[in-house]
C-alpha positions as CSV (number, residue, x, y, z in Angstrom):
1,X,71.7,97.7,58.1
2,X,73.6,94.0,58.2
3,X,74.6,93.2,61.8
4,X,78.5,93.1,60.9
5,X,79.1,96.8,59.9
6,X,77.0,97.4,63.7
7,X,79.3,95.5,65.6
8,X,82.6,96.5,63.9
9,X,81.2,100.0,64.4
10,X,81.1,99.4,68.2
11,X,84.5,97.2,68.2
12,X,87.0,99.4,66.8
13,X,85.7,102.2,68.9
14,X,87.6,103.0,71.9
15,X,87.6,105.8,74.1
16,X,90.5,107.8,75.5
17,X,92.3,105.7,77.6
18,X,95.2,106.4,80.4
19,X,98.5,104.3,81.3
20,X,100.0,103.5,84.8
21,X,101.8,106.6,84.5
22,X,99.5,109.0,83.4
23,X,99.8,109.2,79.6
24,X,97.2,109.9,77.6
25,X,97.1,108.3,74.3
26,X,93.9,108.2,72.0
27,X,93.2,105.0,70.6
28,X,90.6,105.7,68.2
29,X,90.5,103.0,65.4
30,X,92.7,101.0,67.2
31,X,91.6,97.0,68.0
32,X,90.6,95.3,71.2
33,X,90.8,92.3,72.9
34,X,88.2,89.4,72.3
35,X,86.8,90.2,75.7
36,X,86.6,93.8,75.2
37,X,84.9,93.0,72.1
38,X,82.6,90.5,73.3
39,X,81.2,93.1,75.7
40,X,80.6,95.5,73.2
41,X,78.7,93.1,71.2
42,X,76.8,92.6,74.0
43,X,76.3,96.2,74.8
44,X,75.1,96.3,71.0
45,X,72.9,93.0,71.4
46,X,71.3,94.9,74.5
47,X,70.5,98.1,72.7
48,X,69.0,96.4,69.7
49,X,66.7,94.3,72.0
50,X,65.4,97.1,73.4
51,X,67.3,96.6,76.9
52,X,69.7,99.6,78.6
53,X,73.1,99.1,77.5
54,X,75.2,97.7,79.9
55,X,78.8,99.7,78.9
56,X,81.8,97.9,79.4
57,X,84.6,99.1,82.1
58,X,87.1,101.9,80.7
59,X,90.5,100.6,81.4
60,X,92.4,102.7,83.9
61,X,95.5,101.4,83.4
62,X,98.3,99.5,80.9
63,X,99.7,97.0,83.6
64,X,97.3,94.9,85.8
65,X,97.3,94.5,89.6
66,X,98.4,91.9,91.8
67,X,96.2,89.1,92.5
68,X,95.8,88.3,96.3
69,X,96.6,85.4,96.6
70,X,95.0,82.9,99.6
71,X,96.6,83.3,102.8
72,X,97.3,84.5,106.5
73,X,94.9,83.2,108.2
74,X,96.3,82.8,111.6
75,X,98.1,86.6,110.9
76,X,94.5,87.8,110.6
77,X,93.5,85.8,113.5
78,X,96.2,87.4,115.8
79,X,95.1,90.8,114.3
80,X,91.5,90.3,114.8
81,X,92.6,89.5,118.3
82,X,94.8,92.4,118.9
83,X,92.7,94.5,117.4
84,X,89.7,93.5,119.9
85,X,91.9,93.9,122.7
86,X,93.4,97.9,121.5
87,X,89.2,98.4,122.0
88,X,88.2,96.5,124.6
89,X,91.6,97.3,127.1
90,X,91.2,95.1,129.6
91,X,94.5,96.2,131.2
92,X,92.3,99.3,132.2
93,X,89.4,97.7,133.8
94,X,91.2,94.6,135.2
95,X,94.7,96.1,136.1
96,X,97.4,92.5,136.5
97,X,100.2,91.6,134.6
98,X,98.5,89.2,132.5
99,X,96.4,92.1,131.3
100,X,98.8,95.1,131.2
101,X,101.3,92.9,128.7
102,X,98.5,90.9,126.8
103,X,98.2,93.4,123.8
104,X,102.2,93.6,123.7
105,X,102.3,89.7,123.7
106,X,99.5,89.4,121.0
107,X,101.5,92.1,119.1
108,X,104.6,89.9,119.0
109,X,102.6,86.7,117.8
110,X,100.9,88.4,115.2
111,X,104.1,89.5,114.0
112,X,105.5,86.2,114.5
113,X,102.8,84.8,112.1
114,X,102.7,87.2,109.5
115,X,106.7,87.6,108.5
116,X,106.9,83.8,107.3
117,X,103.7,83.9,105.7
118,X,104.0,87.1,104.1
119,X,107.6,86.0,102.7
120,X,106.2,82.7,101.5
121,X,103.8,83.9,99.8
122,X,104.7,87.4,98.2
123,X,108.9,86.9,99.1
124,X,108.9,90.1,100.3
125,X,108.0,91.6,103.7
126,X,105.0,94.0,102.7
127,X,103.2,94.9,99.6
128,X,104.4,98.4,98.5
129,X,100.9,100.6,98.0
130,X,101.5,104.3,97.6
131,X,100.7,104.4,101.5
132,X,103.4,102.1,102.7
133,X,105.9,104.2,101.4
134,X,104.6,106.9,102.7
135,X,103.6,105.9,106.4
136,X,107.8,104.5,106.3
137,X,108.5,108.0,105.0
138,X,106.7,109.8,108.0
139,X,108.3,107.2,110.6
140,X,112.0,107.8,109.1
141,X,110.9,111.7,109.6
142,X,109.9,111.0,112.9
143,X,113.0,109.2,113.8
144,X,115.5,111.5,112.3
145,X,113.7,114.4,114.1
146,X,114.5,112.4,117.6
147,X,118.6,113.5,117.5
148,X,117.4,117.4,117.3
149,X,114.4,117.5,119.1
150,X,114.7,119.8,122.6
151,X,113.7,116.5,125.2
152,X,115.8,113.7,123.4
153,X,113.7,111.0,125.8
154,X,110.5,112.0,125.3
155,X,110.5,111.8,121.5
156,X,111.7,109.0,121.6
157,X,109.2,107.4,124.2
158,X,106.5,109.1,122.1
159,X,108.2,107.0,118.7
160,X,109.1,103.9,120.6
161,X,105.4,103.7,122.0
162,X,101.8,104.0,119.9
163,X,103.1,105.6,117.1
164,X,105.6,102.7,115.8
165,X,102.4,100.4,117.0
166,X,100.2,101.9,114.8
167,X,102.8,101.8,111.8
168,X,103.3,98.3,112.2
169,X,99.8,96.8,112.7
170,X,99.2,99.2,109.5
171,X,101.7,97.3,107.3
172,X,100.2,94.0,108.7
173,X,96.9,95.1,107.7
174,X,97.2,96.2,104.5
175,X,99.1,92.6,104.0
176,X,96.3,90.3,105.6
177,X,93.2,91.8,104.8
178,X,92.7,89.9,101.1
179,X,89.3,89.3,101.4
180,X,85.9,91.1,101.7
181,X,84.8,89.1,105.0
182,X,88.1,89.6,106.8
183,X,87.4,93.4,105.8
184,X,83.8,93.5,107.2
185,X,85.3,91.6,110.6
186,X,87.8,94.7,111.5
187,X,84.7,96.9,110.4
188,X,82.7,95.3,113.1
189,X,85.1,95.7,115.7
190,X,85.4,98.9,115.2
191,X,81.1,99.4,115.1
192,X,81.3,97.1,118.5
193,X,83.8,99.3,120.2
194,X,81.4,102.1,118.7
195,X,78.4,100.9,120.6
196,X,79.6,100.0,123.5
197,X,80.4,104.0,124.0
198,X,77.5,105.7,122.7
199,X,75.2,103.1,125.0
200,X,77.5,103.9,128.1
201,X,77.0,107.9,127.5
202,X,73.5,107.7,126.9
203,X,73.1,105.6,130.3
204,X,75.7,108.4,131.9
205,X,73.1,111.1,130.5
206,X,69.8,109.2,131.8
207,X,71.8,108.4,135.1
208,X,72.5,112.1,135.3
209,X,76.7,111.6,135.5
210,X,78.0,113.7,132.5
211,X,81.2,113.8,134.7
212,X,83.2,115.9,132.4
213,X,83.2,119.7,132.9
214,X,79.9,119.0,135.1
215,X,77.7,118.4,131.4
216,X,79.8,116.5,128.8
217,X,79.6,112.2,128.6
218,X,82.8,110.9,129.8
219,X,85.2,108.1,128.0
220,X,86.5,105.1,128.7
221,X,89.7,104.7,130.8
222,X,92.9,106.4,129.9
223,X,93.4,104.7,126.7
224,X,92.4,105.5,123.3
225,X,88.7,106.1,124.4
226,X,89.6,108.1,127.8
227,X,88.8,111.4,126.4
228,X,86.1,112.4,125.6
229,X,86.5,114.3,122.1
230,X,88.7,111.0,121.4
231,X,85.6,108.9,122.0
232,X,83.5,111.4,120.0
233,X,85.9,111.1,117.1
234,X,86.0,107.4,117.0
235,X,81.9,107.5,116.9
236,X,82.2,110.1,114.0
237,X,84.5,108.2,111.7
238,X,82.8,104.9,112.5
239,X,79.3,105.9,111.8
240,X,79.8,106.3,108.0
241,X,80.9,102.6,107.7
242,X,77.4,101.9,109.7
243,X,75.6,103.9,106.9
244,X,77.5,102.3,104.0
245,X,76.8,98.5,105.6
246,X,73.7,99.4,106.0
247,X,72.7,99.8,102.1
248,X,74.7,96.7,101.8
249,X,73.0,94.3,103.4
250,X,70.5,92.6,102.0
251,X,67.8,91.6,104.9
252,X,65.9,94.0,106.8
253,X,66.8,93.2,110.0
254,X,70.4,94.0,109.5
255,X,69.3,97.2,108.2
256,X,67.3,98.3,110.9
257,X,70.5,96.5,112.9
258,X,72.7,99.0,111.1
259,X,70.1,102.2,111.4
260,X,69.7,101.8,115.2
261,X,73.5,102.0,115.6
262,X,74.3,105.1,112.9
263,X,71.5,106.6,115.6
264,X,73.0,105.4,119.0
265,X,76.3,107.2,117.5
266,X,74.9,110.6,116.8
267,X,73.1,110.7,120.0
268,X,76.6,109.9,122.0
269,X,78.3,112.4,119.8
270,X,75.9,114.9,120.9
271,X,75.8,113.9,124.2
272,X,79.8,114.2,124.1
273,X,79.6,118.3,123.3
274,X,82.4,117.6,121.1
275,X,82.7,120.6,118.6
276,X,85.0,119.0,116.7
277,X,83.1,115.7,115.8
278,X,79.4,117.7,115.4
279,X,81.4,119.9,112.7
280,X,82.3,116.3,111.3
281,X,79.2,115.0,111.7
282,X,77.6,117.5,109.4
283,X,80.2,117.6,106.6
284,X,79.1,113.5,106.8
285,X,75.7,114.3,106.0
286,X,76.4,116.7,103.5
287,X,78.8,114.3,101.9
288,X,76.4,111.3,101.7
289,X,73.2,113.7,100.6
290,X,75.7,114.4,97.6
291,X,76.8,111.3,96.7
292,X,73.6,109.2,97.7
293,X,70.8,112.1,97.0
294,X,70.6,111.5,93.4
295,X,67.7,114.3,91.9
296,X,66.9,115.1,95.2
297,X,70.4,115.9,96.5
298,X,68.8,119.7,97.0
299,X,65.6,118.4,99.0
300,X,67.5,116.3,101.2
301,X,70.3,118.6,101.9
302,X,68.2,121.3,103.0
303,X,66.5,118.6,105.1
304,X,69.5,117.1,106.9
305,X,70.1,120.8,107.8
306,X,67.4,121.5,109.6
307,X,67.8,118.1,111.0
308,X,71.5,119.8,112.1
309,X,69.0,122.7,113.3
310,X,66.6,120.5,115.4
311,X,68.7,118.4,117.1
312,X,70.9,121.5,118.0
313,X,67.7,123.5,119.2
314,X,66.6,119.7,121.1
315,X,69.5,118.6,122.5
316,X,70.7,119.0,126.5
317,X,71.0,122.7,127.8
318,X,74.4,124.3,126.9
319,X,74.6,122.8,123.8
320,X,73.8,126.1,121.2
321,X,75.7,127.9,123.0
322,X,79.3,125.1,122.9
323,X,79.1,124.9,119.2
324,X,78.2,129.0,118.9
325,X,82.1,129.2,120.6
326,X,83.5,127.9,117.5
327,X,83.4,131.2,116.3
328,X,82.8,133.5,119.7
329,X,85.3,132.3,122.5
330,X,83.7,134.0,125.1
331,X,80.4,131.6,124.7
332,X,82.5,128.8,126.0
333,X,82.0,128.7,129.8
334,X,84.7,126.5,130.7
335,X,87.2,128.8,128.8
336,X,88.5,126.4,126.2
337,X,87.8,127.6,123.3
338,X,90.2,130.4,123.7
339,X,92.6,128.1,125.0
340,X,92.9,126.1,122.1
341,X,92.5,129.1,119.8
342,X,96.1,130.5,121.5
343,X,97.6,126.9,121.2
344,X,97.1,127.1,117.9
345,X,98.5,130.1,116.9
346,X,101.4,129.3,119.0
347,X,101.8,125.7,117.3
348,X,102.0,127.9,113.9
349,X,104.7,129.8,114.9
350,X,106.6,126.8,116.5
351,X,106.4,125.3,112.9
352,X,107.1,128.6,110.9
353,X,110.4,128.4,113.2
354,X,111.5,125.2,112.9
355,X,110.2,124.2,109.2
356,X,113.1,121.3,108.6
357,X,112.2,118.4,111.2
358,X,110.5,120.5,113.9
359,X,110.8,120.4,117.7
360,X,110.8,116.7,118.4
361,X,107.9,114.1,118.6
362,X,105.6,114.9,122.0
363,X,107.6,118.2,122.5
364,X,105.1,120.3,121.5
365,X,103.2,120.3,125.1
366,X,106.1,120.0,127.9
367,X,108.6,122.3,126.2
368,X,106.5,125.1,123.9
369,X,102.6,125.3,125.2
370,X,102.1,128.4,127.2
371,X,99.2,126.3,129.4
372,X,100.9,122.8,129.2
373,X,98.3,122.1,126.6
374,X,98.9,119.7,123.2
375,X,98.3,121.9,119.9
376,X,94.7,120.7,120.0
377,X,95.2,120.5,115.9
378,X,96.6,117.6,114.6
379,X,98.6,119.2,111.1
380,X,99.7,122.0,113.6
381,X,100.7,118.8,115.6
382,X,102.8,117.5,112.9
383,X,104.0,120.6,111.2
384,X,105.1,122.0,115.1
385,X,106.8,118.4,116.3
386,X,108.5,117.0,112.8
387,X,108.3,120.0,110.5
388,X,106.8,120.6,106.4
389,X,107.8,117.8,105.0
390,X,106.4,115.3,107.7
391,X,102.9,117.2,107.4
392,X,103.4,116.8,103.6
393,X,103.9,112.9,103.9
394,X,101.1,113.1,106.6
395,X,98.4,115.0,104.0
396,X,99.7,113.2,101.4
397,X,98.8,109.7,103.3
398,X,95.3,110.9,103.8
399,X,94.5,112.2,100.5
400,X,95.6,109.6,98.6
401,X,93.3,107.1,99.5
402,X,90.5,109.7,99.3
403,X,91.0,110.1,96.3
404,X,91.6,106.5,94.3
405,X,88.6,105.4,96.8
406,X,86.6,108.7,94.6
407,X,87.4,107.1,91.7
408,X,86.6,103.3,92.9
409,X,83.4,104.5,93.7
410,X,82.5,106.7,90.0
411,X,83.7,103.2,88.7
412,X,81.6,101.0,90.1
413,X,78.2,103.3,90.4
414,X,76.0,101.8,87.7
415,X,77.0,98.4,89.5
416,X,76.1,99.8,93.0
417,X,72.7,97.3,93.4
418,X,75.1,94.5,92.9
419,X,78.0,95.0,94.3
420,X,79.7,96.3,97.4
421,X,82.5,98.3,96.6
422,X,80.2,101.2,96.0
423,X,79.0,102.0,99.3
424,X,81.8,100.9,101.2
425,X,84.0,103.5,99.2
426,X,81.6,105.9,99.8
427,X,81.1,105.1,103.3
428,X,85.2,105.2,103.7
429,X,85.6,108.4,102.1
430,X,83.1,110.1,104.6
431,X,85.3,108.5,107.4
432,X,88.4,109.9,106.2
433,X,86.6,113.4,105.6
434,X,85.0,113.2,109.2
435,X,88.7,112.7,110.5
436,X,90.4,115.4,108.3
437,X,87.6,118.2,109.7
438,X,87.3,116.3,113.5
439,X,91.3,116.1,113.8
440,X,91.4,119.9,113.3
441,X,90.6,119.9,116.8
442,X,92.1,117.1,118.4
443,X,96.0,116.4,118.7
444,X,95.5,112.8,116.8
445,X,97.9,112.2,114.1
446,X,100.3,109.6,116.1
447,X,97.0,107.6,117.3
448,X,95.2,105.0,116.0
449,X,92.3,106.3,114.4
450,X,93.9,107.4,110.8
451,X,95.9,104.0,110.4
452,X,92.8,102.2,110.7
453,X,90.8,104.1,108.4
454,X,93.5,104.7,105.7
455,X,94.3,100.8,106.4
456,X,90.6,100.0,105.9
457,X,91.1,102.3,102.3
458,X,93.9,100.9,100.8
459,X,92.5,96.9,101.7
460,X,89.2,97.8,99.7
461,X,91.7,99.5,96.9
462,X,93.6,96.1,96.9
463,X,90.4,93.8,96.7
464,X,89.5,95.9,94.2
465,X,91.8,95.8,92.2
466,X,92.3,92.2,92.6
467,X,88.9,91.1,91.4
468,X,89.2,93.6,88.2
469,X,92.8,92.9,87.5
470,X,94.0,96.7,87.2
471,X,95.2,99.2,89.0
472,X,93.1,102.3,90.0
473,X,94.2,105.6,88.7
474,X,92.8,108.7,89.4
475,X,91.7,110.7,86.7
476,X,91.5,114.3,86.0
477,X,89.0,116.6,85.5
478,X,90.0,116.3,81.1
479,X,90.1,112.3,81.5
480,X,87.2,112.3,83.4
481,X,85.1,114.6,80.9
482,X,86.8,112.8,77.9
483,X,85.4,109.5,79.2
484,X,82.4,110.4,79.8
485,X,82.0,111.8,76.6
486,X,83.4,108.3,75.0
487,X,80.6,106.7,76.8
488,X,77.5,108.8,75.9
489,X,78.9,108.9,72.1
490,X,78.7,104.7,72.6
491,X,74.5,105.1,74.1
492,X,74.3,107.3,70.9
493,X,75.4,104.9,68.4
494,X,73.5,101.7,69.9
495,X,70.1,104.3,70.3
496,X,70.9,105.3,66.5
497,X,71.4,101.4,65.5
498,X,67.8,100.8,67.1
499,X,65.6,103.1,64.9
């Protein structure tokens, strides 16, 4: 057969494609660009010479992305810094006034560098990604909820403090981050922060000073780290970032590097007897033997669980028996279990009752608690304090960048030995799962951990889809099984053209 029919074959084929807003169209027969064509002649080329096909990208969508352009580099230098400081708080350990304003101060500056540059460069003040508008969404919830709420001052204390922190340094995140190393720097202060707990509650554990309830590893301070389930939860979203740079890097010493702190981290999270982040760390390993098992997804699942078994049957005394109250109260000798369990029903019921824009940030615990306890749930949290549509615009701001980081990572598979995004999509999507099962136990959702991660989501999004020009759109379950239809009908055609 003559080599022109071939490759006109291959160029006026082209699979089911979907636009920025979701239409389908099917463009069978219809013509291509010279670069769309000139990698299907060279998936043709490939197949002919006997080589695997390499098959070209299936556009996601009609318009293209934003290019990031070069900037912020002090803005990202006063983040950096700021964000060193939130984990190492040194107004905690070294009480003055130097160190009790130092974060607020470097807040300020990094704000003072980024609204210039950020208008100089883009002329507007933030880059609108599906989660800006709906983290401003949540905080204008939050705020209108402050008029109604039953203690006026505390909600707004509780807005007026963290939670508009963690808004802000979000927006300035998703701004600044514009390349892969500035990234992997936040990353690492997160992994540092990460250490530094898990190799202060082993030492507590060999010291023989699990301080908390008489057998648990205490945290750090009063801060973001000063309880303990807080500090386990940190270790349990972090550790799935350690996994994902770890089959990144390229040398063996930053692997073992990488392995020796995923292992630190689940020692410290058992050490914590948090049930919460153990429940997380398991859907973890499950999530990563499914995505990274490949043929032997069943052999290593069952492995990893009675790994989950071992260390459960190994680890200190008490331990069975914590994680066995999950589902039996009475197992639980400090009581809590059944504590939280009657928070949460009560939380429900606050939310069933006040459904519009709830009871008022931080109200939940002085005001409703029977025991002056917080819901312990962090979507009873939201529901209970701002009401349904706040834990809409909350679930929607988590699931959203699970999802498009899904699709960056079924997009980029065959390219996972040479590129990045792979693992560090999967790696953030376990993060995110880790906090959406963790959280179910903690009172979290105003706190720093989800802005982090979902910033750390949307920043890969955005490199992304800077370096490939369009926009990620998640597909269906059709679209998805239409493409890959379109792409094994393409290996048919270049394995027919070889015989």
């Amino acid at each position: 057969m003559p080599d022109m029919p071939r490759r006109n074959l291959l160029i006026d084929y082209q699979p089911v494609t979907r636009s920025r807003r979701g239409d389908a169209a099917h463009n069978v027969g219809a013509k291509v660009s010279p670069g769309k064509a000139a990698s299907r002649r060279s998936a043709l080329d490939s197949a002919v010479s006997g080589k695997t096909p390499t098959l070209p990208r299936i556009p996601k969508a009609a318009s293209t992305a934003t290019y990031l352009r070069p900037g912020h580099v002090f803005s990202y230098a006063a983040l950096f810094l700021f964000t060193a400081i939130l984990y190492a708080r040194p107004g905690e350990f070294y009480p003055s006034r130097l160190t009790a304003s130092i974060a607020l101060v470097v807040g300020i500056a990094t704000l003072g560098f980024f609204l210039p540059t950020q208008l100089s460069l883009e002329g507007a003040l933030t880059a609108r990604p599906r989660e800006v508008h709906l983290v401003l969404l949540f905080s204008l919830t939050a705020l209108l909820s402050i008029p109604l709420a039953i203690n006026r001052p505390v909600a707004w204390q509780e807005f007026s403090g963290t939670f508009i922190r963690c808004v802000v340094i979000f927006i300035v995140m998703v701004n600044v981050v514009r390349t892969e190393s500035r990234l992997r720097g936040l990353m690492f202060l997160a992994l540092a922060a990460a250490m530094w707990l898990s190799v202060q509650a082993i030492n507590e554990y060999r010291q023989g000073l699990m301080t908390v309830e008489g057998y648990r590893a205490s945290g750090r301070g009063t801060g973001i780290f000063g309880n303990t389930n807080d500090m386990a939860l940190h270790l349990v979203t972090i550790l799935p970032i350690s996994v994902a740079l770890l089959f990144i890097s390229k040398g063996a010493g930053r692997r073992v590097f990488y392995g020796a702190c995923a292992t630190l981290m689940i020692a410290a999270i058992v050490l914590s007897y948090s049930r919460g982040a153990f429940l997380g760390l398991v859907v973890v390993f499950v999530f990563f033997t499914v995505k990274l098992g490949g043929r032997h997804r069943v052999e290593i699942l069952l492995a990893v669980l009675g790994v989950a078994v071992a260390v459960v049957l190994l680890a200190p005394s008490g331990y069975g028996g914590r994680l066995l109250s999950i589902f039996n109260p009475s197992l639980d000798p400090g009581g809590s279990a059944d504590a939280r369990r009657g928070e949460l029903f009560r939380s429900i019921y606050i939310a069933l009752r006040h459904p519009l824009l709830g009871i008022g940030m931080g109200n939940y615990q002085p005001e409703m608690s029977y025991r002056g306890l917080v819901t312990h749930n962090s979507y009873t949290q939201v529901a209970a304090e701002l009401g349904m549509s706040a834990l809409v615009c909350y679930l929607t701001f988590i699931i959203s960048p699970l999802r498009k980081l899904g699709q960056i990572a079924r997009e980029t598979f065959s390219a996972r030995r040479s590129s990045s995004f792979y693992y560090l999509a999967v790696g953030l999507q376990a993060s995110l799962i880790a906090y959406m099962v963790s959280s179910f136990f903690l009172s979290v959702s105003f706190n720093w951990y989800v802005f982090y991660l979902i910033g750390y989501a949307v920043c890969l999004r955005r490199l992304y889809e800077s370096e490939t020009g369009q926009f990620v759109v998640v597909e269906n379950r059709k679209e998805r099984k239409q493409n890959k239809h379109a792409q094994a009908s393409l290996v048919n055609e270049c394995e027919a053209l070889m015989t």
